[in-house]
KEPALO-542378 format. One record per residue: x, y, z of N, C-alpha, C in turn; residue in three letters. Coordinates in steps of 0.02 Angstrom, whole numbers, padded with zeros to 5 digits, always signed. Each point is the difference from the previous one (the first is absolute). Layout:
// KEPALO-542378
XYZXYZXYZALA ...
This chain:
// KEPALO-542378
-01518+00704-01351+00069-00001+00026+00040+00058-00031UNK +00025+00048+00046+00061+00033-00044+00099-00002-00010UNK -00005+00000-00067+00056-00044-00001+00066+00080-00020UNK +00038-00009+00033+00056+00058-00028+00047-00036-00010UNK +00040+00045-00085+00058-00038-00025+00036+00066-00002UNK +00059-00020+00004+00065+00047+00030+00063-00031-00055UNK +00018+00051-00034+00050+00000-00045+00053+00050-00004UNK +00071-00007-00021+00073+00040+00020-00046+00045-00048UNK +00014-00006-00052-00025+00044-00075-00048-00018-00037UNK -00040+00053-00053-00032-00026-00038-00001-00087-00041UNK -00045-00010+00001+00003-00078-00040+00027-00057+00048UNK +00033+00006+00058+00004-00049+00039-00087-00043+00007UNK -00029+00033+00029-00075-00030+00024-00015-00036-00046UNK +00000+00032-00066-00055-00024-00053+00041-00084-00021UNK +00067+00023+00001+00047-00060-00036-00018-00079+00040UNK -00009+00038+00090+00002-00066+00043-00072+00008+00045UNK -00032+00031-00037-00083-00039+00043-00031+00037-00034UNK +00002+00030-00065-00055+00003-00045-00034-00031-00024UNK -00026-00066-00011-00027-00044-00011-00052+00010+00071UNK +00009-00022+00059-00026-00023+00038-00018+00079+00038UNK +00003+00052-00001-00026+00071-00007-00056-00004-00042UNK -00008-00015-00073-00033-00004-00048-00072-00048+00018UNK +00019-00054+00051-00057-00017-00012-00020+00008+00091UNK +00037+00032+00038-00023+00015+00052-00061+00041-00002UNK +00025+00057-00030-00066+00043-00035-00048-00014-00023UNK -00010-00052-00041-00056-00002-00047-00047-00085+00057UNK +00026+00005+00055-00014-00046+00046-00054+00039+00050UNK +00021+00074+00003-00024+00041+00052+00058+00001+00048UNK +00049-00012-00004+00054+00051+00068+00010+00045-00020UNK +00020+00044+00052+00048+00077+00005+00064-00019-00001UNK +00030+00031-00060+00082+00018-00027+00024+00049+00007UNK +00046+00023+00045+00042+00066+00005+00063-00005-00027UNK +00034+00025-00019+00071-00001-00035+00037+00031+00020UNK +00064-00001+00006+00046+00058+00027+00049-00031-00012UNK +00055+00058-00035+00065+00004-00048+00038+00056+00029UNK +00050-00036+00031+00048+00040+00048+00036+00066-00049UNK +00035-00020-00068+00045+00053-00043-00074+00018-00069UNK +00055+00052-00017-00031+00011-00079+00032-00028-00047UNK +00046-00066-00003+00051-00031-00024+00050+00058-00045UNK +00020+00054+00020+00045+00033-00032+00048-00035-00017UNK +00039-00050+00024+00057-00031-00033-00011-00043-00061UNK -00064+00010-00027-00004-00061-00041-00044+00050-00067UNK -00031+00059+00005-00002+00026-00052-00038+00079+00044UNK -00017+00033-00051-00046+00053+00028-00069+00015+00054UNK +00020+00007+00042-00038-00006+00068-00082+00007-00001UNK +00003+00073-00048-00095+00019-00012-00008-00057-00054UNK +00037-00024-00042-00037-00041-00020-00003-00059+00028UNK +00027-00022+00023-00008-00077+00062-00050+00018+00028UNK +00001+00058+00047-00082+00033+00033-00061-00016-00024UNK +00007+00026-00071-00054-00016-00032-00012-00074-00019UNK +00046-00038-00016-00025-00073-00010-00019-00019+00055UNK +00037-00003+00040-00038-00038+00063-00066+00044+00026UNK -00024+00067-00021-00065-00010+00007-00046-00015-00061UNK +00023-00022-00037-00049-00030-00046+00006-00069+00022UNK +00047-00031+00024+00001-00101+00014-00069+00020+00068UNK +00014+00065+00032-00042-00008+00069-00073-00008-00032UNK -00010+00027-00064-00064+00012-00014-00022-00066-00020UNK +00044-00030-00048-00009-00061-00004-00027-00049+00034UNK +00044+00012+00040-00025-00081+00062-00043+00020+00017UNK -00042+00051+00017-00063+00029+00038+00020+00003+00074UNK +00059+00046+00023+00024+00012+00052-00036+00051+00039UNK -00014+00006+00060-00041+00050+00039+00040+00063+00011UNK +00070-00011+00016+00050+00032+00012+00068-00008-00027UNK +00029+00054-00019+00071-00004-00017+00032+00047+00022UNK +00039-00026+00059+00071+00059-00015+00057-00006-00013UNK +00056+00059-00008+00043-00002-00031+00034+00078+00022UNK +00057-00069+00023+00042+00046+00056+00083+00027-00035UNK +00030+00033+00022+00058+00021+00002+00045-00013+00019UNK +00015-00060+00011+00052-00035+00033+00058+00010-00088UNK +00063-00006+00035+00047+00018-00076+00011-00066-00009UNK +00003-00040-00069+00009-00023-00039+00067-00047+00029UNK +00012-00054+00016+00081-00033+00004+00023+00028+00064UNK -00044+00030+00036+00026+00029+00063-00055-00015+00068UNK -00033-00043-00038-00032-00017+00087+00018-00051+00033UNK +00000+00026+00073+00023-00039+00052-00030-00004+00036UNK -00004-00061+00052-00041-00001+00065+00019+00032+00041UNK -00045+00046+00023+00002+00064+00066-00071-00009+00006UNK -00010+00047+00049-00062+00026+00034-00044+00038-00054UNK +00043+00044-00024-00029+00029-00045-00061-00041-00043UNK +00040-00076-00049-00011-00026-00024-00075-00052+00051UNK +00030-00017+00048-00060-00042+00014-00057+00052+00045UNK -00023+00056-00009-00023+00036+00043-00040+00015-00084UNK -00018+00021-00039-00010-00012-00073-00032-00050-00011UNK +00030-00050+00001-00068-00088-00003-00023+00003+00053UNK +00016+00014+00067-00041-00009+00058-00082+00051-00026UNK +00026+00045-00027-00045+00047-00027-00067-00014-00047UNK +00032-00048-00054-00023-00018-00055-00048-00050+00042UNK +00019-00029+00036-00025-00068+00022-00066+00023+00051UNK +00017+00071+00040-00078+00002+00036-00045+00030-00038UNK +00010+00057-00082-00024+00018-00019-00039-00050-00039UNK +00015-00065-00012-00033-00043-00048-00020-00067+00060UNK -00006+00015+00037-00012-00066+00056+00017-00064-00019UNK +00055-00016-00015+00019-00060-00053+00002-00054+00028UNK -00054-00061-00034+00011-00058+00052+00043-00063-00052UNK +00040+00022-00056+00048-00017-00018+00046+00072-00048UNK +00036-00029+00038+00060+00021-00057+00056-00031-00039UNK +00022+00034-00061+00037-00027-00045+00071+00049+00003UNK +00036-00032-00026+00068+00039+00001+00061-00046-00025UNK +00047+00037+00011+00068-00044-00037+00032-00037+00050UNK +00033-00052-00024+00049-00057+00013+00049+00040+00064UNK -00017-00035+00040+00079+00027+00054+00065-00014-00024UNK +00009-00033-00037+00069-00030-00038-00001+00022-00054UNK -00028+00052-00050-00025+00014-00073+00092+00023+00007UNK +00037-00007-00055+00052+00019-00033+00006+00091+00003UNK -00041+00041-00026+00002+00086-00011-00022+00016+00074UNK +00041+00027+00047+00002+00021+00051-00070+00064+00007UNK -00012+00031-00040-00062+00046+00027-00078-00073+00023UNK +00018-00046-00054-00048-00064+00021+00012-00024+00069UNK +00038+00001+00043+00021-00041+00035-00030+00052+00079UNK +00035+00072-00023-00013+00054+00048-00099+00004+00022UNK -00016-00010-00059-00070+00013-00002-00031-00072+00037UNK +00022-00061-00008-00027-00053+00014-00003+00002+00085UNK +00073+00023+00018+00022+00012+00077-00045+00036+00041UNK -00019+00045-00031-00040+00058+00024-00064-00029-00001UNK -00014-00046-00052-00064-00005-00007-00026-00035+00052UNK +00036-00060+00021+00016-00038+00036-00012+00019+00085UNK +00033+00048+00019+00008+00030+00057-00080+00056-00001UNK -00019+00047-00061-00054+00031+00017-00070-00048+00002UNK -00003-00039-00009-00053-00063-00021+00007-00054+00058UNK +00031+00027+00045-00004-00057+00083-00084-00013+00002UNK -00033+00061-00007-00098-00028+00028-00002-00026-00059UNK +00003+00011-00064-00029-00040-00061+00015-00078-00003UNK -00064-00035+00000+00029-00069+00014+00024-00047-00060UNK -00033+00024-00045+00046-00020-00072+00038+00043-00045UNK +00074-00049+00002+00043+00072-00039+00045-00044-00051UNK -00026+00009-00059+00044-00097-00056+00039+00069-00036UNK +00066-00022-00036+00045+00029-00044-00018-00042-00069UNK +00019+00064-00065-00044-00022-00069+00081-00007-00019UNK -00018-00052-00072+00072-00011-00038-00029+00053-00044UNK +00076+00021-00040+00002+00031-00058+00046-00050-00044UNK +00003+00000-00090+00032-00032-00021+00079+00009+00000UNK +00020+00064+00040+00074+00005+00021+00009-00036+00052UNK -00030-00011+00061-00015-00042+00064+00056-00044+00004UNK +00051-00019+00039+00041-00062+00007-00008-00013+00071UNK +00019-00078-00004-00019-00029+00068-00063+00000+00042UNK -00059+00008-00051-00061-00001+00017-00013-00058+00018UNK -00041-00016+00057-00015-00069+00045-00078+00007+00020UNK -00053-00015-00074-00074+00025-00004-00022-00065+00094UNK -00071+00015+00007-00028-00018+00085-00075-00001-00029UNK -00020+00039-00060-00068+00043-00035-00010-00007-00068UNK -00038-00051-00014-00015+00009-00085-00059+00026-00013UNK -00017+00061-00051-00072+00004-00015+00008+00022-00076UNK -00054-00035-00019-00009-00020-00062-00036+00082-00012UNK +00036+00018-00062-00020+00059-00048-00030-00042-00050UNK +00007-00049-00038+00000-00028-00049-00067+00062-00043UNK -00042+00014+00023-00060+00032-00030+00002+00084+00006UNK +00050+00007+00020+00038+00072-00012+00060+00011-00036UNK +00044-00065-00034+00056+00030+00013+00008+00032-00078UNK -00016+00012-00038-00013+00067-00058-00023+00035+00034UNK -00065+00027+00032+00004+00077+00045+00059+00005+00035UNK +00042-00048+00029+00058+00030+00043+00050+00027-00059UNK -00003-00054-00079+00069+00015-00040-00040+00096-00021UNK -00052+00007-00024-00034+00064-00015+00030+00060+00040UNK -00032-00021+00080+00026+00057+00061+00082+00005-00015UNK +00042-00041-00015+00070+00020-00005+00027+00030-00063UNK -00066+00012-00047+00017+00017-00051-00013+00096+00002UNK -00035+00015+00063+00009+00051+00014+00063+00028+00025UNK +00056-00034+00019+00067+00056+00003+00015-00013-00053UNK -00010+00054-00035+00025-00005-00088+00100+00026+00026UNK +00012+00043+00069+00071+00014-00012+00048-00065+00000UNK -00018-00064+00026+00030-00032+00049-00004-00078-00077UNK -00038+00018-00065+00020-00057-00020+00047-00040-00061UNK +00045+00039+00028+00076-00005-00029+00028-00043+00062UNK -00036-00019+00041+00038-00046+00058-00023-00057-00012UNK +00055-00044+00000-00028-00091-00022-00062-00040+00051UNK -00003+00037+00071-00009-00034+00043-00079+00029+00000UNK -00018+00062-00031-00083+00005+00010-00043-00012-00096UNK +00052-00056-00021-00029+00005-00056-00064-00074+00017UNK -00048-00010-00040-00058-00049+00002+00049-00069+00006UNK +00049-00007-00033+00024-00072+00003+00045-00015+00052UNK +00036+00051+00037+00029+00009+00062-00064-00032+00069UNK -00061+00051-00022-00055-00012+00079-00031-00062-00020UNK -00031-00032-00074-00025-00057-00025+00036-00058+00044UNK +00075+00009-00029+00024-00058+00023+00026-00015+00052UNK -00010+00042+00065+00008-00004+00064-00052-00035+00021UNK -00061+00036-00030-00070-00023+00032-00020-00074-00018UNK +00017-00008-00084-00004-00075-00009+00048-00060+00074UNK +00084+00037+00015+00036-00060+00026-00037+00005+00060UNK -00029+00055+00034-00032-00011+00088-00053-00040-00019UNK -00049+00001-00048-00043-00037-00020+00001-00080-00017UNK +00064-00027-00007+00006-00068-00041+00024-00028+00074UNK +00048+00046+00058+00028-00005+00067-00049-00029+00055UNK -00067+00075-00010-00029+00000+00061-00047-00085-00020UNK -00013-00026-00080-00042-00069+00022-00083+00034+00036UNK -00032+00051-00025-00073+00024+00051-00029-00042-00051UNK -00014+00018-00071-00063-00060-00023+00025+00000-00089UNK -00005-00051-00016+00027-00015-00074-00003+00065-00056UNK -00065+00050+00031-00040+00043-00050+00040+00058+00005UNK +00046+00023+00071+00045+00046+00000+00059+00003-00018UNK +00017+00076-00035+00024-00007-00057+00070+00064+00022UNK -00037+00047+00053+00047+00055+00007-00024+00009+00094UNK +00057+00002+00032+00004-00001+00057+00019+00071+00019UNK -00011+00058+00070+00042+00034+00015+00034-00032+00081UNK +00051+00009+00010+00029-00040+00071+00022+00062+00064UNK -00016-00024+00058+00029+00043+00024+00051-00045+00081UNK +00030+00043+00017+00030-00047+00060-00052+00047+00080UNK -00002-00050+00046-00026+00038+00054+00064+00001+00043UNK -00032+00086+00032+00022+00018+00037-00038+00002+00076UNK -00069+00019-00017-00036-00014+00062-00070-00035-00024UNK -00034-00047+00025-00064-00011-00027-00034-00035+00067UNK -00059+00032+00011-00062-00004+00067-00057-00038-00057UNK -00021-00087+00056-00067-00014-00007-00024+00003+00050UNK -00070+00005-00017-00062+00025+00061-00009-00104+00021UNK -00041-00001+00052-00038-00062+00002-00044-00032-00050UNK +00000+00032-00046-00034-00022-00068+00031-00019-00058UNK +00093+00021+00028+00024-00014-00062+00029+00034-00073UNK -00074+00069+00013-00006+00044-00008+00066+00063-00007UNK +00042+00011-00039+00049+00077+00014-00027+00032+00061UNK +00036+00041+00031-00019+00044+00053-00010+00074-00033UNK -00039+00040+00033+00006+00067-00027+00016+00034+00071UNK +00026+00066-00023+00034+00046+00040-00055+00035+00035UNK +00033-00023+00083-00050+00049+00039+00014+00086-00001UNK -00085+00038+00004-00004+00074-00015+00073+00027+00059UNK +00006-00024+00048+00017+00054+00053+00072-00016-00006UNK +00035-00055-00036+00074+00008-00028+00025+00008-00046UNK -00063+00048-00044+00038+00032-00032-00004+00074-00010UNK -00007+00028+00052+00003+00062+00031+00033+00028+00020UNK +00055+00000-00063+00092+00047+00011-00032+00087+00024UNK +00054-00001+00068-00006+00077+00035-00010+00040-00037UNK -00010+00057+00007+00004+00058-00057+00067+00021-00011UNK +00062-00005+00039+00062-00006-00009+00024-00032-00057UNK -00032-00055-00003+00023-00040-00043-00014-00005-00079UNK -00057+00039-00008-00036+00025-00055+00051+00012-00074UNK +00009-00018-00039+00039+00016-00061-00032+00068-00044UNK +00021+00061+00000-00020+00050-00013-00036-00014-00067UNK -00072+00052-00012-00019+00002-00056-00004+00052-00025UNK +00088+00002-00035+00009+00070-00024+00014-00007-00049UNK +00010+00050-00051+00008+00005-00066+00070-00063-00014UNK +00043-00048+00057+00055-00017-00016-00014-00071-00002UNK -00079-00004-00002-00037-00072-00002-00052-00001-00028UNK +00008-00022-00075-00068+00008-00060-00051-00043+00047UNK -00060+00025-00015-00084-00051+00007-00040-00010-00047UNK +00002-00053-00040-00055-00032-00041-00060-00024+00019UNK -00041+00030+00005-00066-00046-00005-00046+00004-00059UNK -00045-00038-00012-00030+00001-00050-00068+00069+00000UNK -00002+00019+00067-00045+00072-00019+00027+00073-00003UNK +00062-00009+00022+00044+00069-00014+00005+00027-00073UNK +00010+00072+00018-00003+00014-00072+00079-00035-00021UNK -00002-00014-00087+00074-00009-00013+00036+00075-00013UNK +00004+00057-00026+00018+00031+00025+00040+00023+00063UNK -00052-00019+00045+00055-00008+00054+00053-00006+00006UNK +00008-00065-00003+00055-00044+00012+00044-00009-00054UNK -00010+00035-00054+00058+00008-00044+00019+00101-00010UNK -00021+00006+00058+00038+00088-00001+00041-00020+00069UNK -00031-00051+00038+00050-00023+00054+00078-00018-00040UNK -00014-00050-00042+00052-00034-00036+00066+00068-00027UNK -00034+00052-00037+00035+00062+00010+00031+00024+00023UNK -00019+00011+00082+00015+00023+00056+00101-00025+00009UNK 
């Protein structure tokens, strides 16, 4: 199955479906990632760059990009959903993750909209909490319980970001403990991640649905440029690369 998670800025993803990224991977799915800003409003951009490609390395992500959208300034346009429409045929995603349509920080909300609207063929599309999250109304419990130190670890890679109360271990611990004591799945779970749905397809089996090949075959119009103004991580590129991009 390949799964793409879509975040305003660095550390969104990891905060609200790192856990369940973590063990997507080590399950055998395909993880693509994609991070709309370089969170400039929140500290130094190349270095956010760089953490979030070290969290990508982490999770054992196939793909990462990392776009240019400015910081506290995205909005839903075309622009914006022509970009995930992008992300979404390049990774054939037969789920996706993303933020809260109601999330409080408006670049969350822009991105969810979009996500929303570029993800019409994708038949599953759930929104992740973060521990800033208000008015979250979980639909999705899945137990991290056996990840959730690799998830507190992976967040210990934005070394800029932990002067913020909300990505410290006892901030994500004790979110994951209350979805956990909430969702009631089995006495032995201990740390939950939640998400709310937005779209979710079963087959006759019951089964999730996966995304058919021929819808997700955005025009070439529609294509999100791969130019120097959109980093690419993968795990066989040189690093070099992609940190003289960061330069640029």
């Amino acid at each position: 199955m390949n799964i793409l998670a879509i975040g305003a800025h660095p550390d969104d993803i990891e905060l609200g479906c790192g856990g369940s990224l973590l063990k997507a991977v080590r399950q055998g799915h395909s993880v693509w990632m994609y991070t709309l800003t370089r969170g400039a409003a929140s500290g130094d951009p190349i270095q956010r760059t760089t953490e979030q490609i070290e969290a990508a390395k982490f999770i054992g992500a196939d793909t990462l990009w990392i776009d240019s959208f400015e910081d506290t300034k995205v909005s839903m346009n075309v622009e914006l959903i022509r970009h995930i429409e992008a992300a979404i045929s390049y990774s054939h995603a037969d789920v996706v993750y993303t933020h809260p349509l109601h999330d409080t920080h408006h670049d969350h909300r822009a991105v969810a909209e979009a996500t929303l609207e570029a993800g019409r063929f994708v038949p599953n599309i759930l929104s992740y909490e973060m521990p800033v999250t208000k008015d979250f109304k979980p639909h999705v419990y899945y137990d991290i319980s056996d990840v959730i130190d690799d998830k507190i670890e992976l967040l210990s890679v934005f070394s800029s970001q932990q002067h913020k109360m909300f990505i410290c271990s006892n901030a994500t611990k004790g979110l994951a403990q209350y979805r956990a004591l909430q969702s009631r799945l089995h006495p032995l779970t201990t740390s939950v991640e939640a998400f709310e749905v937005l779209k979710l397809g079963f087959g006759t089996d019951f089964q999730l649905l996966t995304a058919r090949q021929e819808s997700t075959n955005i025009p070439t119009s529609y294509k999100m440029p791969l130019s120097q103004e959109i980093l690419v991580w993968r795990p066989n590129l040189q690093e070099n690369l992609v940190l003289n991009a960061m330069e640029r």
